[in-house]
C-alpha positions in Angstrom: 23.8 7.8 -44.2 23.8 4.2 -42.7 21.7 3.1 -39.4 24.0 3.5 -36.2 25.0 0.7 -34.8 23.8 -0.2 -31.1 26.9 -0.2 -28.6 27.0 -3.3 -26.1 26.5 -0.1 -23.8 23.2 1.5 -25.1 21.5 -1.6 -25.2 22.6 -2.4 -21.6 21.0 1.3 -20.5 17.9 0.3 -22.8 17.5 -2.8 -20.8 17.6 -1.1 -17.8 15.4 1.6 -18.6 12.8 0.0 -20.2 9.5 0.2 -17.9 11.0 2.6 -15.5 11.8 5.8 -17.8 10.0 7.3 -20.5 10.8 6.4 -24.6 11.6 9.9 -25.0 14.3 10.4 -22.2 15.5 7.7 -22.9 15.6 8.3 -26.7 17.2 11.9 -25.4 20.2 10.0 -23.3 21.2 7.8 -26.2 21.3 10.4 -29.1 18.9 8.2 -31.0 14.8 9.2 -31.9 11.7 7.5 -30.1 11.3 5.6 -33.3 14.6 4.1 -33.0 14.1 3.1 -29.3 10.8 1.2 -29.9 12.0 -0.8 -33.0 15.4 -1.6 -30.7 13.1 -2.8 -28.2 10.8 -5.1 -30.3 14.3 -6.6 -31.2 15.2 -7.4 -27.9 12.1 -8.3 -26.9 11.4 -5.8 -24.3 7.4 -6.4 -24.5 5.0 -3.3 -24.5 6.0 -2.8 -20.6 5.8 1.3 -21.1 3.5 1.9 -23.6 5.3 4.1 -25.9 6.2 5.9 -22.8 1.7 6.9 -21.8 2.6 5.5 -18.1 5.2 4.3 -15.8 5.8 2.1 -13.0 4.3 3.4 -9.6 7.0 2.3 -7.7 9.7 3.8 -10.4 7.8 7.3 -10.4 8.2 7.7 -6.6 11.9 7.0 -6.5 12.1 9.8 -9.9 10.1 12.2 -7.1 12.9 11.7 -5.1 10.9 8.5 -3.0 14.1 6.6 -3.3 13.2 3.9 -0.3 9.1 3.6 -1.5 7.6 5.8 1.6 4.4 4.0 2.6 3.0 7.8 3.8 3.0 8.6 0.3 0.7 5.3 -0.4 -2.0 7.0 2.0 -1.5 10.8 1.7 -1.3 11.2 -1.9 -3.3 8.1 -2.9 -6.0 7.7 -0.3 -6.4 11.1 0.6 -5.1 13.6 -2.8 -6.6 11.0 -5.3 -3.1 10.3 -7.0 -4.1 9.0 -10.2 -3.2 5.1 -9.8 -4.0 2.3 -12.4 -3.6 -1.0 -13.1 -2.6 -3.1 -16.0 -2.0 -6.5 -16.4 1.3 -7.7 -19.2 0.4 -10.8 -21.0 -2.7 -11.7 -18.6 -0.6 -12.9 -15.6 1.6 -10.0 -14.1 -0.6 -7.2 -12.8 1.5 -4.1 -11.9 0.2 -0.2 -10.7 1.4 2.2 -13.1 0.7 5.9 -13.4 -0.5 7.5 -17.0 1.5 10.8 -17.3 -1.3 13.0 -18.6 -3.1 12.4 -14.7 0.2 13.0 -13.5 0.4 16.4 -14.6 -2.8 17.2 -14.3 -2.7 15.7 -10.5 1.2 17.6 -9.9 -0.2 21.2 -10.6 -3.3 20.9 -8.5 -1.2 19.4 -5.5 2.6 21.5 -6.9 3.4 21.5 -2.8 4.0 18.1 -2.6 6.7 18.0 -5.0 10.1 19.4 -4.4 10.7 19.9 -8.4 14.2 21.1 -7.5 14.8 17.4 -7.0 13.6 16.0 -9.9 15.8 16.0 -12.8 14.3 17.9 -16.1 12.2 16.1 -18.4 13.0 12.8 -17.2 9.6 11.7 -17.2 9.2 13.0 -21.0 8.2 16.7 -21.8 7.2 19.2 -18.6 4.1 21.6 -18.8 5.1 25.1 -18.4 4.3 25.5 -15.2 6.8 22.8 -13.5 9.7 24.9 -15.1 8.4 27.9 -13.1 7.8 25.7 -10.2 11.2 24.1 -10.6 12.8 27.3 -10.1 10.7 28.4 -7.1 11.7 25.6 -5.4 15.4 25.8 -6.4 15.2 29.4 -4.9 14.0 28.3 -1.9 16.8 25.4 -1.9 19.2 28.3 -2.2 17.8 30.5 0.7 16.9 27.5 3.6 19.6 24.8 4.5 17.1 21.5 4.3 15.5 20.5 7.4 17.9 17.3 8.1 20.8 19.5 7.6 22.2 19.2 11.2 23.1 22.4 12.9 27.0 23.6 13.2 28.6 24.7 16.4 29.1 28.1 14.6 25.5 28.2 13.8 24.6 27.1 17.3 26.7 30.1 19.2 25.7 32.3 16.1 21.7 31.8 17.3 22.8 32.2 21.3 24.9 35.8 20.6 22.0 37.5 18.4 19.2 35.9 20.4 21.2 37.7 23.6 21.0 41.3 21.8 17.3 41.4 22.2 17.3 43.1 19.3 16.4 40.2 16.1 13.1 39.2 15.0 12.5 35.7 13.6 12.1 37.4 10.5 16.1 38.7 11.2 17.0 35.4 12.3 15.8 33.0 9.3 17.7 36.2 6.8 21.1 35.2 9.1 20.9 31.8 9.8 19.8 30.5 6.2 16.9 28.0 8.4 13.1 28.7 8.8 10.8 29.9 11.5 10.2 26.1 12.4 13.7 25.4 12.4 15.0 28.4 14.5 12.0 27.7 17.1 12.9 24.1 17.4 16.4 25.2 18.2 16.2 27.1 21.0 13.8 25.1 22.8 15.9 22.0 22.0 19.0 24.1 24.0 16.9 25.5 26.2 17.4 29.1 26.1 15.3 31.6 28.0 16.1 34.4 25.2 13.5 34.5 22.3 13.4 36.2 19.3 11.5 40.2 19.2 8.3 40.5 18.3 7.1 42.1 15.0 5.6 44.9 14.6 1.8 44.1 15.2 0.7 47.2 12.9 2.4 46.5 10.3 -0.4 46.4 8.2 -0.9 44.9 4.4 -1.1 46.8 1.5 -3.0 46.5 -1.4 0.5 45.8 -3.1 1.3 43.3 -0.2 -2.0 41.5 -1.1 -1.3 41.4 -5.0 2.1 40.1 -4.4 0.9 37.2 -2.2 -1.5 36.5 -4.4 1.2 36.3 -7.1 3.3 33.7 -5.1 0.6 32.0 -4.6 -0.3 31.1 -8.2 3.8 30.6 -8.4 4.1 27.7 -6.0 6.1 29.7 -3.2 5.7 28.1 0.3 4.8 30.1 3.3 9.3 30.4 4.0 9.4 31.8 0.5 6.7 34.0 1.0 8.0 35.3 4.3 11.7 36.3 2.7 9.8 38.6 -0.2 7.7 39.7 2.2 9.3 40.5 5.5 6.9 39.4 7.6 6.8 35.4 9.4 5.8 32.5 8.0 3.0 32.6 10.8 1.7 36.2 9.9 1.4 35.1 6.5 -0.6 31.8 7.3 -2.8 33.4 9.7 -3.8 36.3 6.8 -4.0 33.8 3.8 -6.7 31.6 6.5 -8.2 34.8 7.0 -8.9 36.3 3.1 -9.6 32.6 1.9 -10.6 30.1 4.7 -8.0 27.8 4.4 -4.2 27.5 5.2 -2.9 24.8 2.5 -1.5 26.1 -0.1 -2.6 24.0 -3.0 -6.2 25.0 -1.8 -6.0 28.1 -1.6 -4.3 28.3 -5.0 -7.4 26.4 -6.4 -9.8 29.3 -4.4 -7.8 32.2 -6.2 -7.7 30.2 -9.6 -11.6 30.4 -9.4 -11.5 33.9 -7.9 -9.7 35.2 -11.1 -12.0 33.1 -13.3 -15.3 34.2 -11.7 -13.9 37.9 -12.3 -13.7 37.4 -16.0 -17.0 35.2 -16.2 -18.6 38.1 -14.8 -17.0 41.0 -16.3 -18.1 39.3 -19.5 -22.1 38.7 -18.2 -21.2 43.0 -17.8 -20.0 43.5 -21.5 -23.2 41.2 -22.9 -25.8 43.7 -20.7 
């Protein structure tokens, strides 16, 4: 079997790719193997701009994160203050460019999975995915599903939809995010926006947790589900559930508190295992 021949079109998209997307994606979106892609490349004289796909661009992984215009926020909240793993390399001795090494990435995405909306990020476009992104992927694609985004404006329908059940005294907020497809937030921002003197019932305050409620939280925790998710599967507000996770762990961000039961689980085993020693 001979050696395909390079299209006028592949080597265009090689071009373009090259230092911004990974050897295996691209290697996946022409039909050709990684091996192919870096001995095209040394023909064209691409340079070793991605490393045999070990890092890419800064800039180029924000925009794949769905950063399309470079937020500066993300320069100070996920470098400065989350330690996102930045480096930089220098091509030839002159240029000198910040890049990030995947294997930080990953390890950096799945201790901080809420700042990533992996519903927006298309699969394996940065090279293969741990497991836990395709879980996390379909977390957030269920809440994509269930809550219209929060720059979604807000229909005329929608608008006399909220003022008729918010008149019926009879809706919690928990009812109203379950009709309205928006969350707590949303809903609250709403009617004080128009003004309206009608509010949403309250809860029942005895509406205790279970030790089932508790396991499940804990569950959706450890799965990446945000406080909206959690509030659907659990029927009670995003609020309730904040104000009980602060309460069992001492903290309200998720990604923390993910970390607290992480070690909760593992100091369970370390010392059921001192136990079976004694």
């Amino acid at each position: 079997m001979g050696v395909k021949n390079w299209s006028a079109e592949e080597v265009e998209y090689l071009e373009e790719s090259w230092g911004n997307l990974s050897v295996a994606y691209i290697a996946k979106r022409l039909g050709r193997t990684p091996t192919a892609i870096n001995i095209k490349k040394d023909k064209l004289g691409l340079g070793p701009y991605l490393d045999a796909g070990d890092y890419v661009p800064y800039r180029k992984l924000m925009q794949v994160l769905g950063d399309v215009n470079y937020d500066v926020y993300k320069n100070v909240s996920w470098v400065k203050e989350r330690g996102f793993p930045v480096k930089y390399k220098r091509i030839h001795g002159k240029h000198r460019f910040r890049v990030v090494y995947l294997s930080d990435f990953w390890k950096w995405a799945e201790q901080n999975r809420s700042m990533i909306n992996w519903a927006s990020v298309e699969e394996n476009i940065l090279g293969e995915e741990p497991a836990w992104v395709k879980l996390q992927r379909r977390v957030d694609y269920y809440g994509k599903a269930i809550y219209k985004g929060k720059n979604t404006p807000w229909t005329q329908e929608e608008i006399l939809l909220l003022v008729q059940l918010l008149k019926q005294h009879k809706y919690t907020y928990i009812d109203l995010v379950a009709k309205l497809k928006r969350n707590h937030n949303a809903i609250q921002r709403k009617i004080y926006d128009l003004g309206l003197k009608e509010r949403p019932i309250q809860t029942d305050s005895h509406n205790y947790w279970t030790k089932e409620d508790v396991v499940r939280l804990e569950q959706m925790i450890l799965q990446g589900y945000s406080y909206e998710l959690m509030s659907v599967e659990l029927s009670r507000t995003a609020k309730a559930i904040r104000g009980a996770v602060r309460r069992k762990y001492g903290a309200e961000k998720l990604d923390k508190v993910r970390r607290k039961v992480v070690n909760g689980y593992q100091n369970t085993v370390n010392e059921s295992e001192k136990l079976q020693r004694n």
